[in-house]
C-alpha positions as CSV (number, residue, x, y, z in Angstrom):
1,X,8.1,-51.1,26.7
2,X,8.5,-48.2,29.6
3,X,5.1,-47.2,30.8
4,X,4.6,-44.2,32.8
5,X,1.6,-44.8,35.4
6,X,0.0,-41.3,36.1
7,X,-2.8,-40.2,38.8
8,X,-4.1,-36.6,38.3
9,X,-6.1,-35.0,41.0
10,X,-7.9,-31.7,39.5
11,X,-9.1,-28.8,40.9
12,X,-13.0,-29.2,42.6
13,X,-14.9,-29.7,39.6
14,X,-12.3,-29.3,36.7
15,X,-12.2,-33.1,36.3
16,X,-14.5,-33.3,32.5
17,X,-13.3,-30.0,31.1
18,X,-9.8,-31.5,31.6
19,X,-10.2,-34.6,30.1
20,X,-12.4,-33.3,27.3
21,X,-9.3,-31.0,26.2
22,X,-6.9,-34.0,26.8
23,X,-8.6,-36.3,24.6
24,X,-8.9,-33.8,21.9
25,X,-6.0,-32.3,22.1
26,X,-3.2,-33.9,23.9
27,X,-3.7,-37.5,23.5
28,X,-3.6,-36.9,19.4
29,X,-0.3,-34.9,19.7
30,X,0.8,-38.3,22.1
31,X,0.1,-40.6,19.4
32,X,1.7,-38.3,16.4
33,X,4.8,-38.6,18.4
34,X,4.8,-42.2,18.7
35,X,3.8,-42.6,22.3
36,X,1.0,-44.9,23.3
37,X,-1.8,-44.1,25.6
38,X,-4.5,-46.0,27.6
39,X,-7.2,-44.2,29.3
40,X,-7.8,-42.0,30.9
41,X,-9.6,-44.1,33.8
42,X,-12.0,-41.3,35.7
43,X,-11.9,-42.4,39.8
44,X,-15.5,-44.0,40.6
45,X,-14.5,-42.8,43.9
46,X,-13.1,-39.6,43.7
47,X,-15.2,-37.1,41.3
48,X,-11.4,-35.0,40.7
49,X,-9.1,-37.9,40.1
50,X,-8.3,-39.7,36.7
51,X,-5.6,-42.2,35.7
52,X,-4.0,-42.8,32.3
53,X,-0.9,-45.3,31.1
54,X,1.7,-43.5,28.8
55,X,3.8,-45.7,26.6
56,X,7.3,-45.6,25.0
57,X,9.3,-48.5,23.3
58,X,12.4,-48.0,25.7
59,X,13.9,-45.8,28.2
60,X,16.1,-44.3,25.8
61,X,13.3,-42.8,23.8
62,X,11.5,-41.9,26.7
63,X,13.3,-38.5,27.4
64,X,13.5,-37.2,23.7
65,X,9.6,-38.1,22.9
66,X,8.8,-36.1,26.1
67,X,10.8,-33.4,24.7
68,X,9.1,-33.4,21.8
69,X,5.9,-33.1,23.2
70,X,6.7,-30.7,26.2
71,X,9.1,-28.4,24.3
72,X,6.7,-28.6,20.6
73,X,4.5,-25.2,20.2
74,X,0.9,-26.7,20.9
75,X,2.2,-27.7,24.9
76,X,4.0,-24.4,25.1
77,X,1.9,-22.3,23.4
78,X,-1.3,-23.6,24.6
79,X,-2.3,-26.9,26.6
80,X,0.3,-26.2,29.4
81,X,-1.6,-22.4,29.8
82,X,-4.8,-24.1,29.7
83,X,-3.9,-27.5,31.8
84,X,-1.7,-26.5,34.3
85,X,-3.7,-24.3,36.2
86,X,-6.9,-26.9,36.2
87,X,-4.5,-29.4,38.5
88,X,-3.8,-29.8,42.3
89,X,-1.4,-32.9,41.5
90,X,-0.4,-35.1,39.6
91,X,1.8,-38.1,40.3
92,X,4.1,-40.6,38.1
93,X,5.5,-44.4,38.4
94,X,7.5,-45.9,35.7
95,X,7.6,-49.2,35.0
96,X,8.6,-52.0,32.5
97,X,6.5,-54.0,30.7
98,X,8.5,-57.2,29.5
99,X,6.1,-57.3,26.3
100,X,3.9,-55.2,24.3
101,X,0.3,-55.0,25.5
102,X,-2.8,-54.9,23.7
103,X,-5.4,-52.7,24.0
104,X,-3.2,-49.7,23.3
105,X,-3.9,-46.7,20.9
């Protein structure tokens, strides 16, 4: 399993009306395409940071199920206009998991 790990930094104060449109919307659209997510984690120390886990059975399918999700209509047509502009960062690590873990959706 490839697992994406991803810190977000928001804008000052944009941290809960991000996440409430990311777990209504995005992380459904994640899981229709097949890719697994846990979190996200808010930051107990920093009120603009969250962290999720983003799953995919195997580097090959990594690219395409992006794809998917960054090319399909709800990301282009309206997440990305409504998520974007609510971020300062947003950083990514890859790495492998030699199993598959529990506690996944």
């Amino acid at each position: 399993m490839i697992i994406e790990m991803r810190t977000y930094r928001t804008k000052p104060g944009m941290r809960e009306e991000f996440l409430a449109i990311f777990k209504a919307e995005s992380m459904p659209a994640h899981r229709e395409i097949g890719m697994k997510i846990m979190g996200p984690f808010p930051s107990i120390e920093d009120a603009d940071t969250f962290f999720f886990m983003r799953a995919f059975p195997n580097l090959a399918r990594r690219e395409p199920m992006k794809a998917q999700f960054y090319e399909g209509e709800l990301w282009k047509q309206e997440l990305e206009h409504k998520l974007m502009p609510m971020l300062e960062k947003y950083d990514v690590v890859l790495v492998e998991a030699d199993e598959d873990l529990g506690g996944w959706q």
